[in-house]
C-alpha positions in Angstrom: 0.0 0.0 0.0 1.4 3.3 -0.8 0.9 5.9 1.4 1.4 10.2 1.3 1.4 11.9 3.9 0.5 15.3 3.4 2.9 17.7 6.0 5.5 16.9 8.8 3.6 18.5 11.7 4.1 15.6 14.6 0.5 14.2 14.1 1.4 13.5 10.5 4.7 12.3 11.2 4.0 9.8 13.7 1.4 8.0 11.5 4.1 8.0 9.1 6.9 6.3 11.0 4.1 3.8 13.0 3.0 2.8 9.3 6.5 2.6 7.9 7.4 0.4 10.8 4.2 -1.7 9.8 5.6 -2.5 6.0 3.4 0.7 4.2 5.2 2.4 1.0 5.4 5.7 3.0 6.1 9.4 1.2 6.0 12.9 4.1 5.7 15.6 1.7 6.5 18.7 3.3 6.8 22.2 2.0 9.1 23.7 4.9 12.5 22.9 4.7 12.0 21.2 8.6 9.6 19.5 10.2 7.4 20.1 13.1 4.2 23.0 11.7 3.4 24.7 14.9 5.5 22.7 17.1 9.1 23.4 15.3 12.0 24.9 16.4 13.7 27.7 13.7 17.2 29.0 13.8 17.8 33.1 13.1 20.7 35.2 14.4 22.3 32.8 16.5 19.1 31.4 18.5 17.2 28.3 18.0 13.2 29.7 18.3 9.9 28.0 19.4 7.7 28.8 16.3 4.9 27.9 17.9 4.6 25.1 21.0 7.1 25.4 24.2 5.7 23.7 26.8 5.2 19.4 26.1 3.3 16.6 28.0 2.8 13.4 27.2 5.7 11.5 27.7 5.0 10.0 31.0 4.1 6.2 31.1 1.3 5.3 29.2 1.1 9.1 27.9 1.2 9.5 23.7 4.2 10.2 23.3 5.5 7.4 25.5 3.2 4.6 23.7 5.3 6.3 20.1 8.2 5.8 21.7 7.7 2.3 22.6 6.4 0.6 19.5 9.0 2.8 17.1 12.0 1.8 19.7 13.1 5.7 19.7 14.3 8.2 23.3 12.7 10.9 23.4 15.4 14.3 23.8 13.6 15.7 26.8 14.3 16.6 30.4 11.1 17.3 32.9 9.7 20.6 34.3 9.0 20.9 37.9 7.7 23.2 38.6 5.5 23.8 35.2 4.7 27.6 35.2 3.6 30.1 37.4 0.2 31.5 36.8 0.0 35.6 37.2 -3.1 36.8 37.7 -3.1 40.1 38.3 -0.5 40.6 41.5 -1.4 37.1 42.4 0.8 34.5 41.4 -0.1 30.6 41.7 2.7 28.5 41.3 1.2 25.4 39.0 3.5 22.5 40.9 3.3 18.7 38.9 4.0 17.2 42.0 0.7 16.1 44.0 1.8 17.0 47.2 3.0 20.4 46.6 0.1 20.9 43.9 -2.3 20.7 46.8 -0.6 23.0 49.1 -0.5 25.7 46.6 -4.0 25.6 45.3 -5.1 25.2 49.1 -3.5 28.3 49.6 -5.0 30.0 46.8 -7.9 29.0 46.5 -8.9 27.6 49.7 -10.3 24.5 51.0 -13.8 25.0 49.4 -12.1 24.1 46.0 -10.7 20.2 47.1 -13.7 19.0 46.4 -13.5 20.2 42.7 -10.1 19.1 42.3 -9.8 15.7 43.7 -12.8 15.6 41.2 -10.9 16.8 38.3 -8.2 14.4 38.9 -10.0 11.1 39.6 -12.0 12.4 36.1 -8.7 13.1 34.2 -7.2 9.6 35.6 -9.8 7.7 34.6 -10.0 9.9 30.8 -6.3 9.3 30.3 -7.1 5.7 30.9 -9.7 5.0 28.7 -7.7 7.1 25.8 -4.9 5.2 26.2 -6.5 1.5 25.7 -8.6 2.4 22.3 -8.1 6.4 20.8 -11.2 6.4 18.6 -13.5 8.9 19.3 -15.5 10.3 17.8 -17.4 7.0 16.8 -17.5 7.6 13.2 -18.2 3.6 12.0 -20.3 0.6 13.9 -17.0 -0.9 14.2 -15.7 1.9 16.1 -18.7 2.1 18.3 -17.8 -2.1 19.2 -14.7 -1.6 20.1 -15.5 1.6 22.5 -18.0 -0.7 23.7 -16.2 -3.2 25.1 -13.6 -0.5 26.4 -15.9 0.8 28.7 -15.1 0.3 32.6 -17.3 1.3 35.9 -14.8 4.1 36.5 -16.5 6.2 33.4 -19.7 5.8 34.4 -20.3 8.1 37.3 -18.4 10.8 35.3 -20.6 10.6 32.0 -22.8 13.2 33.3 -19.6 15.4 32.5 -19.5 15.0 28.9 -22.8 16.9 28.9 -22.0 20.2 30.6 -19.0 23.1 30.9 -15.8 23.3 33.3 -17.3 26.4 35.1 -20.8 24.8 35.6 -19.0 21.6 37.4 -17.1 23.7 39.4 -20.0 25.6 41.0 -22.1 22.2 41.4 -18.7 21.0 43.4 -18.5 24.2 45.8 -15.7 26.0 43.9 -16.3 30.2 43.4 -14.1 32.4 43.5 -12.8 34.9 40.9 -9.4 33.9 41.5 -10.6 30.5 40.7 -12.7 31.6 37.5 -9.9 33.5 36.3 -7.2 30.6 36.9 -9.6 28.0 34.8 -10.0 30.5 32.0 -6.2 31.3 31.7 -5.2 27.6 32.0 -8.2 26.1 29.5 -7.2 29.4 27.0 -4.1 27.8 26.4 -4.8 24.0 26.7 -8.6 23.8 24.9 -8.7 26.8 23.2 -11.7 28.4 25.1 -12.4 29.3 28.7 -14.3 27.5 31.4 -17.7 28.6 30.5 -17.3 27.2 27.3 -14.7 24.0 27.8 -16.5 20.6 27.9 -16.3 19.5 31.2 -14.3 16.0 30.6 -12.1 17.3 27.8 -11.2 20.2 30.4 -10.6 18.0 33.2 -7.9 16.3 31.2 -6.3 19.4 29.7 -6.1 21.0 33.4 -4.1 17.5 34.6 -1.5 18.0 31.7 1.1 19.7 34.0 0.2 16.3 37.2 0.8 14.4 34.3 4.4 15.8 33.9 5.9 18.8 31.5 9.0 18.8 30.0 11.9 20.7 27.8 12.7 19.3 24.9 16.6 19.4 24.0 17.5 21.6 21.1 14.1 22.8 20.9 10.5 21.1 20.9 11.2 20.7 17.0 13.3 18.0 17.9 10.0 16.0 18.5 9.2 15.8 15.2 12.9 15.6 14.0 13.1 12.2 16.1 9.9 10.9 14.2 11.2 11.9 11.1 14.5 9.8 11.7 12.0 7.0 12.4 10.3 7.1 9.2 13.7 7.3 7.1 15.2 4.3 9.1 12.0 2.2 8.9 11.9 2.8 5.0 10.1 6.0 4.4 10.7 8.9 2.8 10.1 12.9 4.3 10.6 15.1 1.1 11.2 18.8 2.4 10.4 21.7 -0.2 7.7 19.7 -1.7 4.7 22.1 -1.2 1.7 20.2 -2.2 -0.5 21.6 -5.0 -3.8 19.7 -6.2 -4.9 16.8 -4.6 -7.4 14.2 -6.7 -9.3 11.8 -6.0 -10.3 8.7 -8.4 -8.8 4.6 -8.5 -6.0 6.2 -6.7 -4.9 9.3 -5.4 -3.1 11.8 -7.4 -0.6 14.5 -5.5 0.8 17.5 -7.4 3.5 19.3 -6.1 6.0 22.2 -7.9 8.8 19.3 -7.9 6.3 16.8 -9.5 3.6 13.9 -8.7 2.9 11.6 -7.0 0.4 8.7 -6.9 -0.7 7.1 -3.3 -3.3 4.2 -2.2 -4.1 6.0 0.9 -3.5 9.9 1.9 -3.3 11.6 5.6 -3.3 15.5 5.5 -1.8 17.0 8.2 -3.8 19.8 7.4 -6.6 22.1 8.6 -9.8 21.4 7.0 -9.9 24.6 4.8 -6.4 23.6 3.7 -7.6 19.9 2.6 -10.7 21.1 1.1 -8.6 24.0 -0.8 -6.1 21.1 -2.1 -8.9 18.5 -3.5 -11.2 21.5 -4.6 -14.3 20.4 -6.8 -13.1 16.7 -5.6 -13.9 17.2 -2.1 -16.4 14.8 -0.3 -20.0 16.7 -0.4 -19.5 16.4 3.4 -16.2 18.0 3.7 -17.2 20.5 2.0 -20.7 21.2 4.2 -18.4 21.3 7.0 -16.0 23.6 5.8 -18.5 26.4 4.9 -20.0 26.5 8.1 -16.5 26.4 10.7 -15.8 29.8 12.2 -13.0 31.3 12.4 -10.6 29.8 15.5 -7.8 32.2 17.0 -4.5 32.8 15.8 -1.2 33.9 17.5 1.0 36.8 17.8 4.5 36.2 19.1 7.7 37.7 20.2 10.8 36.5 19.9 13.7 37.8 21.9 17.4 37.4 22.4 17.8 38.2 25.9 20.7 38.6 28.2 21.0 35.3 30.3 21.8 37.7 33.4 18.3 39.2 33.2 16.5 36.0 33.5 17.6 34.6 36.8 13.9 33.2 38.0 14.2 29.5 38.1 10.4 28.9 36.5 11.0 29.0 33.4 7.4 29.8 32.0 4.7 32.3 32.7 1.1 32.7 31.9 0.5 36.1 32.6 -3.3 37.7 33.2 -2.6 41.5 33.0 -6.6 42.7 34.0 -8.0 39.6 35.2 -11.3 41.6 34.8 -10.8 41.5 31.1 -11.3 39.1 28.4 -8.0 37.5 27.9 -6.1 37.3 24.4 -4.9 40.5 22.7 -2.4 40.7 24.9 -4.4 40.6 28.1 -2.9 37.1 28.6 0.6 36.3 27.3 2.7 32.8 27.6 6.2 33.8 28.0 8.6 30.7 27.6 12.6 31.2 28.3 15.2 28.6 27.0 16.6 26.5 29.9 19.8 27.7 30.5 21.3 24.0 30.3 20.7 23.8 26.7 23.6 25.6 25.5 21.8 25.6 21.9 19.6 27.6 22.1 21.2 30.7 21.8 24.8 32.4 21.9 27.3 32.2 25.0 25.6 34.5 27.7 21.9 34.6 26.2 18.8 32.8 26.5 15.3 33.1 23.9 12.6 33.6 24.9 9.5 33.3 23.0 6.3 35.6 24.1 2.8 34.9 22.8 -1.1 35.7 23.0 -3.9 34.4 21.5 -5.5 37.2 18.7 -8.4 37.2 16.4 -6.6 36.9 13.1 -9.4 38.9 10.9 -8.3 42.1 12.5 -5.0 41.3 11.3 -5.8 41.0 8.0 -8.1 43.7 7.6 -5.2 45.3 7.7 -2.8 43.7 5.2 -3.2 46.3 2.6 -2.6 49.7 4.5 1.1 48.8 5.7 1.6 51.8 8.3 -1.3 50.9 9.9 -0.2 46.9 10.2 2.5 48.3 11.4 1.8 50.3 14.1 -0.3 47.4 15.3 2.4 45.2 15.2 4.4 47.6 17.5 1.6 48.1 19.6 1.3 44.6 20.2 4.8 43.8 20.3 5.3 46.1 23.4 2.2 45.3 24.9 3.7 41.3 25.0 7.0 43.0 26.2 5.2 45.0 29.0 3.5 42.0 30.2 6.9 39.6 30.3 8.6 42.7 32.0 6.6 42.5 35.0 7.4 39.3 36.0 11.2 39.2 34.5 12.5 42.6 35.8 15.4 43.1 33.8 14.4 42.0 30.8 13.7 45.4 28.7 17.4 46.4 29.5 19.2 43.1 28.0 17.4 42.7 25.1 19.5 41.8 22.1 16.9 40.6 19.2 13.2 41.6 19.4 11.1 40.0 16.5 7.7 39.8 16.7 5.4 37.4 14.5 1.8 37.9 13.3 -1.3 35.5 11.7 0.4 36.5 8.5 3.6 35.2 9.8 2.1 31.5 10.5 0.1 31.5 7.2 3.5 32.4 5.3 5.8 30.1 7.0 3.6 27.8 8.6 0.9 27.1 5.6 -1.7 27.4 8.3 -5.2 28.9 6.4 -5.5 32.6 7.6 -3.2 32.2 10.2 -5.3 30.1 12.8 -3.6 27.9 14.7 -4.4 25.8 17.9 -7.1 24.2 17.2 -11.2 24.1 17.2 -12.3 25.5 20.6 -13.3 22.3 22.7 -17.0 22.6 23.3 -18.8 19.9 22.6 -17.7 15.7 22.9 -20.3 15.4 19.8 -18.6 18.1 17.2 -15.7 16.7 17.4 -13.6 16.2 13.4 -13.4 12.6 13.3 -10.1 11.5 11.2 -11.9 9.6 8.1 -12.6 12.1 5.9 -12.9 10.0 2.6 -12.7 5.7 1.4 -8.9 6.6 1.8 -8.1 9.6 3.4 -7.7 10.8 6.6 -6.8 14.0 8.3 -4.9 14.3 11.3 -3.4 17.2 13.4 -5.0 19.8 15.9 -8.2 20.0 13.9 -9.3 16.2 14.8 -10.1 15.1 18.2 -8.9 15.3 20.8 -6.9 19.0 19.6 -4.6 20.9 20.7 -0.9 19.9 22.4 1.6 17.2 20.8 0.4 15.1 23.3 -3.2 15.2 21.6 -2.1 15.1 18.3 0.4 12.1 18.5 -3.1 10.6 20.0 -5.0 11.4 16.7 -1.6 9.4 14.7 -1.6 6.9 16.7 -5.6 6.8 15.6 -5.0 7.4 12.5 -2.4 4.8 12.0 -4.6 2.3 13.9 -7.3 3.0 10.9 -4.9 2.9 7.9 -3.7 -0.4 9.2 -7.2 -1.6 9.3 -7.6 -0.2 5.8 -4.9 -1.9 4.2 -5.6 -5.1 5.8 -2.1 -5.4 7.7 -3.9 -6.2 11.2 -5.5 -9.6 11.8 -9.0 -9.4 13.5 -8.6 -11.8 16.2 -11.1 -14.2 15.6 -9.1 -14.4 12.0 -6.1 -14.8 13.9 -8.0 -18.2 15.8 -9.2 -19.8 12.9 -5.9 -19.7 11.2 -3.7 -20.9 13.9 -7.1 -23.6 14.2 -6.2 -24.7 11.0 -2.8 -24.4 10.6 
């Protein structure tokens, strides 16, 4: 079976190597000249920069990651985080500890002994989540063979939580005892950035898993969190595959087989994954898209974009041992649009980062990207947003890092544009649908033969989620191609061997 895989972002990738490991034909066409999308790492002056992603999870035992790691035989580059970040909300600070014990105390202290209830809750719902992920990652149901397998899946743990996959994270809270705008404002600034939307909004089960991502255990990744997806791309070259950089895919058509056009010529596969957003797939197979892709596509709104910073900073500015901050400026105000900023600085073991002496650090917030372009034809007026912006994230990093506005040796700020331009992504968006709704979830099959895999299909945002949706994706296309046995095929042939 021959296999394309449309883009190197780590969802992509992982299918890839799992699949090449399993005997497929496997092509990664990818139009950067490195892997990794939103979670790469790009080199510019001296300093090795988090495009996108700083901050992983995953890789504790039976976490994504790990399970990769495990079937493909590869170590992961990464060292852990403890603690994860500190929260700043305002002048309150809430150290967010991945160890239990000291966990406890902090959000005891906090946010007082009325919230326990809430968050033993989330974590017996997160445990129990993680679990059930782990053993079979195939929701949404999208077949009657899917809905089987979830089926028999199901354990008495994840029945007195159901309830939870019908209502928000703020409405659980409240029915558990927990109030507080301290509280409010730390579940909107933590969900922002983990399911794209705040509590109000966050399905309650999806949020109780992405609030457990720093229990579950953070980590740096050395050189960079590129080096994620540089490891899986080693694993598809040395299990047979091929990842062809500067190959910017084109057209994509369906028929017997599918047909790939890039500018360095075609290809023809059995089978397709698109690492892609929706709008980008549908763009690529135009008037050959499934009816239903299409329907979908016309009615998704927009989903938010990113403006960063990047800075070269003076290693003897940043001597606070955390190593990233969420930062709520007004907590009384919606966040985004730099009202809440992520600042991330390079540990200062990893020497590659950035020259002798310095450290980078990479600033974002979450912005609405139409705003952005509204602008794209009146340039003094993009930018003199841009520089707005760009000392707006600055101002925000500054109160927390004292010294930083007086070491800075490289300031270079990145907009929507930025992402669409180097990054592919459709208008800029990045992140992620906003995670609502269990039932609206992208499944992965999008076609007889074609999948899509990435942040846009369950379960999101994170490299934790989207190694999740390859390792789902893989599981399908191995299905598809008839590689795995069905076990009671598996008994009647030993039977009658």
């Amino acid at each position: 079976m021959r296999l394309i895989v449309i883009g190197a972002g780590v969802g992509g990738l992982t299918a890839a190597a799992l699949l090449a490991k399993r005997g497929l034909e496997v092509t990664v066409l990818e139009a950067h000249v490195e892997p990794g999308g939103c979670a790469a790492t790009f080199f510019h002056k001296g300093y090795r920069f988090e495009a996108g992603a700083t901050l992983v999870g995953g890789f504790q035992p039976g976490g994504p990651h790990a399970i990769v790691g495990e079937k493909l035989g590869i170590a992961w580059p990464i060292r852990s985080v403890e603690p994860a970040m500190t929260v700043h909300l305002g002048d309150q600070a809430i150290v967010r500890y991945g160890a239990e014990a000291a966990w406890r105390e902090e959000r005891v202290r906090a946010f007082g002994r009325s919230a326990e209830y809430f968050w033993t809750q989330q974590e017996f719902v997160a445990d129990a989540v993680w679990d059930f992920a782990a053993r079979v990652p195939s929701w949404p149901i999208d077949s009657v063979q899917t809905a089987l397998a979830l089926s028999t899946k199901v354990r008495p743990n994840l029945l007195p939580i159901a309830p939870l996959a019908f209502t928000n994270v703020r409405r659980w809270a409240r029915l558990a005892g927990a109030r507080g705008a301290l509280l409010d404002a730390f579940l909107d600034a933590q969900l922002l950035i983990a399911a794209q939307t705040i509590a109000s909004d966050a399905n309650a089960l999806y949020g109780a898993v992405a609030l457990d991502l720093y229990r579950r255990g953070v980590a740096h990744v050395e050189g960079g969190v590129g080096n994620i997806a540089e490891t899986l791309a080693g694993a598809v070259t040395a299990n047979g595959g091929r990842v062809l950089y500067r190959h910017a895919v084109t057209r994509l058509r369906r028929g017997r087989t599918y047909q790939i056009e890039t500018a360095r010529g075609a290809f023809e596969a059995d089978a397709v994954i698109a690492n892609l957003t929706p709008w980008a797939l549908a763009s690529l197979l135009g008037d050959d898209a499934p009816a239903s892709l299409t329907k979908r596509v016309a009615n998704l709104k927009p989903i938010w974009g990113a403006f960063t910073t990047y800075l070269g900073v003076d290693a003897a500015a940043l001597d606070d041992p955390v190593e990233h901050h969420q930062i709520v400026v007004d907590p009384s105000q919606p966040l985004g649009e730099g009202n809440s900023v992520f600042v991330s600085v390079s540990p200062a073991w990893d020497v590659t980062r950035a020259p002798a002496g310095q450290r980078a650090v990479t600033i974002s917030t979450h912005t609405r990207v139409a705003e952005w372009y509204a602008l794209s034809n009146d340039e003094a007026a993009f930018e003199d947003r841009k520089q707005a912006y760009t000392e707006k994230l600055i101002d925000a990093a500054a109160s927390v890092l004292p010294g930083l506005k007086s070491h800075l040796r490289l300031v270079m700020p990145g907009t929507p544009l930025t992402f669409e331009r180097f990054m592919r992504r459709v208008n800029g968006m990045v992140g992620g649908f906003p995670q609502r709704s269990l039932f609206t979830a992208w499944s992965p099959r999008i076609d007889r033969s074609l999948w899509l895999v990435g942040d846009s299909v369950f379960p999101g945002q994170s490299t934790a989620a989207v190694s999740l949706a390859g390792l789902r994706v893989a599981d399908e296309v191995e299905r598809a191609a008839g590689i795995r046995l069905r076990p009671w095929v598996r008994r009647l042939s030993q039977r009658t061997a």
